[in-house]
Backbone atoms as SQL, in Angstrom:
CREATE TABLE atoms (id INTEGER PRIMARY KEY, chain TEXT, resi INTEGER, resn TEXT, atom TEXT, x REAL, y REAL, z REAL);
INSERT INTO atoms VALUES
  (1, 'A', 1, 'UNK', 'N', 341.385, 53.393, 30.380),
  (2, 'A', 1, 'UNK', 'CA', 340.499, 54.190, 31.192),
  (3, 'A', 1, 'UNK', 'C', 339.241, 54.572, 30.416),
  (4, 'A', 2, 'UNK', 'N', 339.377, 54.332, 29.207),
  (5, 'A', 2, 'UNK', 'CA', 338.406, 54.710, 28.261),
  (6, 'A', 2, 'UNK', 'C', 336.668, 53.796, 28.439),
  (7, 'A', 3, 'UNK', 'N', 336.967, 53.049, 29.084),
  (8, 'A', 3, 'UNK', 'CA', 336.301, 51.730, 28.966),
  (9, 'A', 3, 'UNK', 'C', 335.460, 51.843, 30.145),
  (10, 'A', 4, 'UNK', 'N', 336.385, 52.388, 31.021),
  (11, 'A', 4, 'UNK', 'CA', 335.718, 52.779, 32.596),
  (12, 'A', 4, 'UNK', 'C', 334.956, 54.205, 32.026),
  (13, 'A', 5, 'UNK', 'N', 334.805, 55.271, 31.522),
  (14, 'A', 5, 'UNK', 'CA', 334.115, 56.109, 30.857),
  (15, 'A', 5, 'UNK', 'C', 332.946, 55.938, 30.397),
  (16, 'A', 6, 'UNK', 'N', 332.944, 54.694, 29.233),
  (17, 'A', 6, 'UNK', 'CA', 332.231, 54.462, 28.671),
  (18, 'A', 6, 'UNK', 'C', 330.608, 53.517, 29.939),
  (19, 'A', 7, 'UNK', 'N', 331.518, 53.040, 30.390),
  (20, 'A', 7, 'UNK', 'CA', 330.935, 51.953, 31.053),
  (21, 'A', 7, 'UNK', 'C', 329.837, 52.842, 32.025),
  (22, 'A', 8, 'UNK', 'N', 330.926, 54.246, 32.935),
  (23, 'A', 8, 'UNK', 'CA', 329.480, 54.839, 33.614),
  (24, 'A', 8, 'UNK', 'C', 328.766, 55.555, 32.894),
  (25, 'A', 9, 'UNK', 'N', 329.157, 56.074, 31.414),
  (26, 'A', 9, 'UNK', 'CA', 328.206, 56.334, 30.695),
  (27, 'A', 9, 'UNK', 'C', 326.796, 55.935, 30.428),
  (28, 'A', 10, 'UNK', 'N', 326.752, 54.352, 30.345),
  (29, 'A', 10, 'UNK', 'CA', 326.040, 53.350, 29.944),
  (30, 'A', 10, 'UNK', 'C', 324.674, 53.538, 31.009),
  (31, 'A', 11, 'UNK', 'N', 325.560, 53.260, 31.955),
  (32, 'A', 11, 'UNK', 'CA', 324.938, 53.527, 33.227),
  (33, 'A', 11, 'UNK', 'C', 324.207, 54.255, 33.585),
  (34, 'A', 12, 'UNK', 'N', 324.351, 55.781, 33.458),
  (35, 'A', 12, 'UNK', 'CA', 323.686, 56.780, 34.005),
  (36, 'A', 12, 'UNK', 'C', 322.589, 57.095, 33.485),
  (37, 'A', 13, 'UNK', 'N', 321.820, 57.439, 34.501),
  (38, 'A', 13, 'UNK', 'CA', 320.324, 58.144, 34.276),
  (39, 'A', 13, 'UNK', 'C', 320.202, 59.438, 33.395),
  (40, 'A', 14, 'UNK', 'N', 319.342, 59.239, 32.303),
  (41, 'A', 14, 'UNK', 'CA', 319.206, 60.935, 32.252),
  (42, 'A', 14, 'UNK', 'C', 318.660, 61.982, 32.819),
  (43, 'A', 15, 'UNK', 'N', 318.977, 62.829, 33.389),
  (44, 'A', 15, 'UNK', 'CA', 318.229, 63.632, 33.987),
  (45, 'A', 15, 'UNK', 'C', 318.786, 65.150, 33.980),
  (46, 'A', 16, 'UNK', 'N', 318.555, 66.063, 34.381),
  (47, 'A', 16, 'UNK', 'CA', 318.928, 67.663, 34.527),
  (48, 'A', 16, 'UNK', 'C', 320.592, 67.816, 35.241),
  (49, 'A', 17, 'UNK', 'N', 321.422, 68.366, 34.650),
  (50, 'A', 17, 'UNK', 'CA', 322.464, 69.056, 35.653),
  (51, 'A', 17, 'UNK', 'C', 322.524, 69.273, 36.556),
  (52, 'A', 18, 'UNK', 'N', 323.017, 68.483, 37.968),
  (53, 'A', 18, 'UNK', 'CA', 323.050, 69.047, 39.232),
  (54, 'A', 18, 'UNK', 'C', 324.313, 70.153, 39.489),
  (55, 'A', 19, 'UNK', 'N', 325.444, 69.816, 38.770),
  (56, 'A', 19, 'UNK', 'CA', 326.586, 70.886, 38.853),
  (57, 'A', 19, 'UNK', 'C', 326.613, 71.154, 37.456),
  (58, 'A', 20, 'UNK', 'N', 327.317, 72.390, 37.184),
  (59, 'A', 20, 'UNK', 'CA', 327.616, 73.185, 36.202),
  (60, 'A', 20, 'UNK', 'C', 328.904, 71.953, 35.435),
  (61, 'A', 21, 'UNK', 'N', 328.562, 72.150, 33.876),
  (62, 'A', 21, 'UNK', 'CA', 329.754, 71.000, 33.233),
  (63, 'A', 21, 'UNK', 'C', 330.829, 71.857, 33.164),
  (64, 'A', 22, 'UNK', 'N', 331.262, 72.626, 33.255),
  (65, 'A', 22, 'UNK', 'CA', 332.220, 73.641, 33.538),
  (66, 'A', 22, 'UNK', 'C', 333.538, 73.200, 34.550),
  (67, 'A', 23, 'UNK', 'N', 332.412, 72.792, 35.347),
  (68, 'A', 23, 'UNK', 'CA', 333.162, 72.460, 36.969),
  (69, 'A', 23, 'UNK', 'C', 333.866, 71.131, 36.574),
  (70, 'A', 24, 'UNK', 'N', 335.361, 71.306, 37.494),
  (71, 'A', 24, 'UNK', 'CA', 336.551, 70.296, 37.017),
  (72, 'A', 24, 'UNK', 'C', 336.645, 69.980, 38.626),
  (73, 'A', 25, 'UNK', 'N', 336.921, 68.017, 38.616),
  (74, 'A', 25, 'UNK', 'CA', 337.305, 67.846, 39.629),
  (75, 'A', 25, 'UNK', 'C', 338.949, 67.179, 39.862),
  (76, 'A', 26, 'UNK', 'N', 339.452, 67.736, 40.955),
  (77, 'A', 26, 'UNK', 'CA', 340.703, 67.381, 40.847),
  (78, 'A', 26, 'UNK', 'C', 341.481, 66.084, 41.243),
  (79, 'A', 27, 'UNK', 'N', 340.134, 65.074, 41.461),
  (80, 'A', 27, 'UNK', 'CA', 340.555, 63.603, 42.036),
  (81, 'A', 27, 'UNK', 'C', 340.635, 62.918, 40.788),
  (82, 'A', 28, 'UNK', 'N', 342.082, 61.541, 41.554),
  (83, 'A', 28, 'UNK', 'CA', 342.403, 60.467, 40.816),
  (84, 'A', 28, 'UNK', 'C', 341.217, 59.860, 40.415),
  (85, 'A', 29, 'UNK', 'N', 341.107, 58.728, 39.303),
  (86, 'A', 29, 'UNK', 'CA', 340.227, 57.894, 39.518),
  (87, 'A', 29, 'UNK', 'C', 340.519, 56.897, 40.856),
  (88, 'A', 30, 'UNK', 'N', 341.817, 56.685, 40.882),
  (89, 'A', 30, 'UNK', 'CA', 342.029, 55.958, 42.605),
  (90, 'A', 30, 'UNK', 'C', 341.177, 56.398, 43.772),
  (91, 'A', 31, 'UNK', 'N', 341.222, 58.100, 43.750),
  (92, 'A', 31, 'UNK', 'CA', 340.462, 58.680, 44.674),
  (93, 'A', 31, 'UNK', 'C', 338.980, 58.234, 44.406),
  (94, 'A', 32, 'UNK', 'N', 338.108, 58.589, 43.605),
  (95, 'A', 32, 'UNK', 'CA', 337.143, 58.065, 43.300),
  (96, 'A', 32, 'UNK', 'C', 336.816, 57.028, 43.531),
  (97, 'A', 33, 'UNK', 'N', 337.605, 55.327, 43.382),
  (98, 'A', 33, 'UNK', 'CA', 337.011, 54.237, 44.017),
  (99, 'A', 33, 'UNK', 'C', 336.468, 54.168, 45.165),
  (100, 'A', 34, 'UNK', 'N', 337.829, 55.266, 46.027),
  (101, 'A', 34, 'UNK', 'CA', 337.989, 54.668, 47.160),
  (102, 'A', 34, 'UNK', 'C', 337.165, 55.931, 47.967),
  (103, 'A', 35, 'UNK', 'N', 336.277, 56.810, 47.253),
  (104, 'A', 35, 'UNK', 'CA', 335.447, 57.026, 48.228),
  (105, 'A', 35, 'UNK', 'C', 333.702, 56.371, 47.364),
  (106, 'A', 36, 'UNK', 'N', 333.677, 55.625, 46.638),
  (107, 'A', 36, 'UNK', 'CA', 332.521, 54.658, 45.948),
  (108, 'A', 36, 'UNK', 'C', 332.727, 53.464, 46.710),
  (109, 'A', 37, 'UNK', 'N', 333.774, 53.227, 47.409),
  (110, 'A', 37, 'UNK', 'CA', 333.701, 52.123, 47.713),
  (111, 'A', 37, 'UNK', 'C', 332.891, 52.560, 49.544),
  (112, 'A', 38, 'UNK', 'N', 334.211, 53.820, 50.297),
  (113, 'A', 38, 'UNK', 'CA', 333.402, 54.400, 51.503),
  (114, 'A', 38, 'UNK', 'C', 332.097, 54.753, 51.335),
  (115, 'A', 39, 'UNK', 'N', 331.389, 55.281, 50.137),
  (116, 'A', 39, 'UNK', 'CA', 329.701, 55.661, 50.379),
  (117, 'A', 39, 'UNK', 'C', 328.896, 53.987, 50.292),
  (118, 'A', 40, 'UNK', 'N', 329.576, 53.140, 49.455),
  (119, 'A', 40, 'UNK', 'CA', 328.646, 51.544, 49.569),
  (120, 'A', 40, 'UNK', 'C', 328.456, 50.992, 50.770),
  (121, 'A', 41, 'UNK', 'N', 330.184, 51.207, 51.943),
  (122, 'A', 41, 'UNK', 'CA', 330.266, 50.814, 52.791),
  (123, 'A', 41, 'UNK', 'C', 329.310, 51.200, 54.035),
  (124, 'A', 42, 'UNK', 'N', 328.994, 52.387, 53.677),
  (125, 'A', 42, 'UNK', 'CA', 328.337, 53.222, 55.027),
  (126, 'A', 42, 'UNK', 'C', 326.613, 52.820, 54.884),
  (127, 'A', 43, 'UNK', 'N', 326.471, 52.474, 52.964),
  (128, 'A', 43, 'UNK', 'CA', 325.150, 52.588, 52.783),
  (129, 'A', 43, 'UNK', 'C', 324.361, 51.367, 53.719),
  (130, 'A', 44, 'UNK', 'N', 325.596, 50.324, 53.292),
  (131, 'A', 44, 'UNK', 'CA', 325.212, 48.901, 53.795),
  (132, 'A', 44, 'UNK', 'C', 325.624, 48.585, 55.027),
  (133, 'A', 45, 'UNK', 'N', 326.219, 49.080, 55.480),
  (134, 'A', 45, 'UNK', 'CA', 326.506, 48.777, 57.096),
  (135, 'A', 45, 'UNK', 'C', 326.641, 50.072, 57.995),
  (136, 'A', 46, 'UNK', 'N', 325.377, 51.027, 57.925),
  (137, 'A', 46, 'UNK', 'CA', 325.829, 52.240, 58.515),
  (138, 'A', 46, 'UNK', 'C', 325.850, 52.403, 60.118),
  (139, 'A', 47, 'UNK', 'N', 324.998, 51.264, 60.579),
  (140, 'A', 47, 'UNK', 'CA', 325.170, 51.559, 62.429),
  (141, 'A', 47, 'UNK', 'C', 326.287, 50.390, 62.663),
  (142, 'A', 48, 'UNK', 'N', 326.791, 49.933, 62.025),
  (143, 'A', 48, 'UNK', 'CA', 328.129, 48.772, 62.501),
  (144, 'A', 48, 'UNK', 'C', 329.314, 49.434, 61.987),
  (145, 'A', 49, 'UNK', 'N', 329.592, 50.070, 61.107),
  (146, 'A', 49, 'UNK', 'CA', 330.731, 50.583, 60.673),
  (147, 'A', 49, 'UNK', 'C', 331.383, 51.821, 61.206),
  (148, 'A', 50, 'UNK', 'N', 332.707, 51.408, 61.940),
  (149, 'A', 50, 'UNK', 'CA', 333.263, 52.501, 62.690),
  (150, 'A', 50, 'UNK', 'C', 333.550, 53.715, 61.680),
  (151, 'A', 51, 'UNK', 'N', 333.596, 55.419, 62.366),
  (152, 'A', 51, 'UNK', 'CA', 333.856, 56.320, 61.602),
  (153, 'A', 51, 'UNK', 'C', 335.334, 56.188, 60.802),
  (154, 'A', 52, 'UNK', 'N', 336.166, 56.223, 61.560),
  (155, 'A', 52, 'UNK', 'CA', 337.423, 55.442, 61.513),
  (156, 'A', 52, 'UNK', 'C', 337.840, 54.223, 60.752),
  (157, 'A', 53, 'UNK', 'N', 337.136, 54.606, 59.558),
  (158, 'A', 53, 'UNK', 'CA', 337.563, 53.049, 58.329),
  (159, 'A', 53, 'UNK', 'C', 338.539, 53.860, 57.191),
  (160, 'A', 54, 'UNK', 'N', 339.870, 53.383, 57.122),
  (161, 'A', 54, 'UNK', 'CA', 340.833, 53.505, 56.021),
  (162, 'A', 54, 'UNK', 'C', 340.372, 52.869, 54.848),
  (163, 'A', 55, 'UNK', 'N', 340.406, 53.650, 53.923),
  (164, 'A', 55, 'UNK', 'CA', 340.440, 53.054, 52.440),
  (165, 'A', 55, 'UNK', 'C', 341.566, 53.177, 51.316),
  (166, 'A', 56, 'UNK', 'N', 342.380, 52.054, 51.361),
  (167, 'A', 56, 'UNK', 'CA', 342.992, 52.438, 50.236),
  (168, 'A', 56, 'UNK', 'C', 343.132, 51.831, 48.833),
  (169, 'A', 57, 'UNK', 'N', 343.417, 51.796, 47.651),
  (170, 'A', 57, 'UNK', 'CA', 343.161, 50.907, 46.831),
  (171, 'A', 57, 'UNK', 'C', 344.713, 50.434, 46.358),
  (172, 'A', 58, 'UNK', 'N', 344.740, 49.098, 46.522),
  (173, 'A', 58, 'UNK', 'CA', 346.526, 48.248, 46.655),
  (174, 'A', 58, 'UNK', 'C', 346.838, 47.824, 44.815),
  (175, 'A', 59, 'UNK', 'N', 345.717, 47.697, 43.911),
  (176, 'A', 59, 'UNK', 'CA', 345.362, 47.316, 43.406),
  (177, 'A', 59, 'UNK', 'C', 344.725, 47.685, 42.096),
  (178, 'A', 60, 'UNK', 'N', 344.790, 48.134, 40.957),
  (179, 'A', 60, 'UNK', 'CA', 344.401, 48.581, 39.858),
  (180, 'A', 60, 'UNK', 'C', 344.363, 48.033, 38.481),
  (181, 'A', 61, 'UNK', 'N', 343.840, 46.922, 38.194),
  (182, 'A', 61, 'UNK', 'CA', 344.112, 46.274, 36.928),
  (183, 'A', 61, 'UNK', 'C', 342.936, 46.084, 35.811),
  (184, 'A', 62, 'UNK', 'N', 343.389, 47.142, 34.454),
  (185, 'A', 62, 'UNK', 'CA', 342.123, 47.046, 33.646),
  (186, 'A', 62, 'UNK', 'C', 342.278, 45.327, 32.883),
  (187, 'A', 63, 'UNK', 'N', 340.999, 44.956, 32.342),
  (188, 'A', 63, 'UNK', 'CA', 341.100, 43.559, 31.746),
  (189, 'A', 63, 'UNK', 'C', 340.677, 44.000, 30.215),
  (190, 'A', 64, 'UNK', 'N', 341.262, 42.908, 29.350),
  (191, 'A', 64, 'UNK', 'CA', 340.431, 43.259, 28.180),
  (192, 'A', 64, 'UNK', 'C', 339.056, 43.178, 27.895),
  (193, 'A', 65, 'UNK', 'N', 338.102, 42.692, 28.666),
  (194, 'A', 65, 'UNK', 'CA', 336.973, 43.142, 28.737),
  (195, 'A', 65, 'UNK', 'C', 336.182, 44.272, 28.866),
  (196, 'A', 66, 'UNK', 'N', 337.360, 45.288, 29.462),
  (197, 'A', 66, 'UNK', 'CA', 336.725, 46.963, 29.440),
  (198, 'A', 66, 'UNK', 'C', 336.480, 46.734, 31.250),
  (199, 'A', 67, 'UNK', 'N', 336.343, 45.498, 32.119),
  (200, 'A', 67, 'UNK', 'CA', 336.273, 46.311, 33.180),
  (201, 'A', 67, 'UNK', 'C', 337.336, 45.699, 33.886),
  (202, 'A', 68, 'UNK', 'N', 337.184, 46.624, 34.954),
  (203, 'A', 68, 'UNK', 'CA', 338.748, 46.875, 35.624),
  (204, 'A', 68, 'UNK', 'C', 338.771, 46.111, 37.291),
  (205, 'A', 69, 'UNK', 'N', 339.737, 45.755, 37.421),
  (206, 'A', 69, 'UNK', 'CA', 339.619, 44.878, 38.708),
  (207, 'A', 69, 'UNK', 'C', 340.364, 45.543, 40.016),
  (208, 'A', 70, 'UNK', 'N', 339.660, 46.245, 40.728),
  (209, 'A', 70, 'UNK', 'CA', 339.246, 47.229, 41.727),
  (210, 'A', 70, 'UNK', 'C', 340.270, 46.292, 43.199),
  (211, 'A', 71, 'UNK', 'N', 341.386, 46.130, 43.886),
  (212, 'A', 71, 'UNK', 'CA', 341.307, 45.612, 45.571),
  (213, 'A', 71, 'UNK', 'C', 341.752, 46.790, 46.592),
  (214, 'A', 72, 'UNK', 'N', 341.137, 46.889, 47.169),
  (215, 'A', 72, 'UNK', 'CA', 341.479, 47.678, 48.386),
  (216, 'A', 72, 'UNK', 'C', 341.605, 46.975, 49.837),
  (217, 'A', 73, 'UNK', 'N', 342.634, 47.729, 50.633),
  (218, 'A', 73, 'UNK', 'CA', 342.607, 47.228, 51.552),
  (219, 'A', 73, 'UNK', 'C', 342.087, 48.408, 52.759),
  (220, 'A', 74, 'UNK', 'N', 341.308, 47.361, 53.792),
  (221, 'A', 74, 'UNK', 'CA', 340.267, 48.504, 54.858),
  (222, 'A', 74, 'UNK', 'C', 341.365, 48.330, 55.941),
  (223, 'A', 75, 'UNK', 'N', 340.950, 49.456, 56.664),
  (224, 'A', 75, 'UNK', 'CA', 341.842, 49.568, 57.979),
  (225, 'A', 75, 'UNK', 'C', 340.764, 49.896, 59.018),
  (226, 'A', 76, 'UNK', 'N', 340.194, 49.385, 59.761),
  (227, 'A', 76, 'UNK', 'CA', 339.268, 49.665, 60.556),
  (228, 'A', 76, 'UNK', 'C', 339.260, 49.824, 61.804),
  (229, 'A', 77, 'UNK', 'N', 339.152, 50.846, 62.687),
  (230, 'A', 77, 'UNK', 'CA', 339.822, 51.085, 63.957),
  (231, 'A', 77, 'UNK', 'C', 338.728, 51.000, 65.268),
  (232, 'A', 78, 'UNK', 'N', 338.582, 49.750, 66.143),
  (233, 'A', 78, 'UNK', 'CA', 337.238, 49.871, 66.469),
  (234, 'A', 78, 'UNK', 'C', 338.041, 49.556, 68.248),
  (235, 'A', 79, 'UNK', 'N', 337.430, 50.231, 69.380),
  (236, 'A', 79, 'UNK', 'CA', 337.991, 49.944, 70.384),
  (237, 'A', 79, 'UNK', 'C', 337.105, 48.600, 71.077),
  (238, 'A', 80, 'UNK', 'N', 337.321, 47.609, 71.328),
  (239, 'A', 80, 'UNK', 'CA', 336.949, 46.307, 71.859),
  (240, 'A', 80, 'UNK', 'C', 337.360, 46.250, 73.411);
């Protein structure tokens, strides 16, 4: 998990504190994919994508490369 740390480290912008570092959150990293994966989903398909989309992640495997191989499966509930 260390690797996944490092990695959004790398990543991030510097900029000012939006929340206090104090503040603890109480989600899995599971939880976390699987709402990174719901905010990508909505970004990129926001007038086609029903409200009603399940996310879950089936799937969790780090590699020795440091990154980790992410599958989820969607449940999407659309009336036709």
């Amino acid at each position: 998990m260390e690797s996944l740390r490092e990695y959004l480290l790398e990543q991030a912008r510097e900029r000012r504190w939006v929340y206090d570092q104090r503040m603890v959150s109480d989600k899995s990293p599971v939880e976390w994919a699987e709402e990174a994966l719901k905010q990508a989903l909505m970004e990129k398909y926001f007038q086609e994508l029903p409200y009603q989309t399940g996310i879950k992640v089936v799937s969790w495997v780090p590699k020795l490369s440091g990154e980790i191989r992410i599958d989820y499966q969607l449940d999407v509930r659309n009336d036709i």
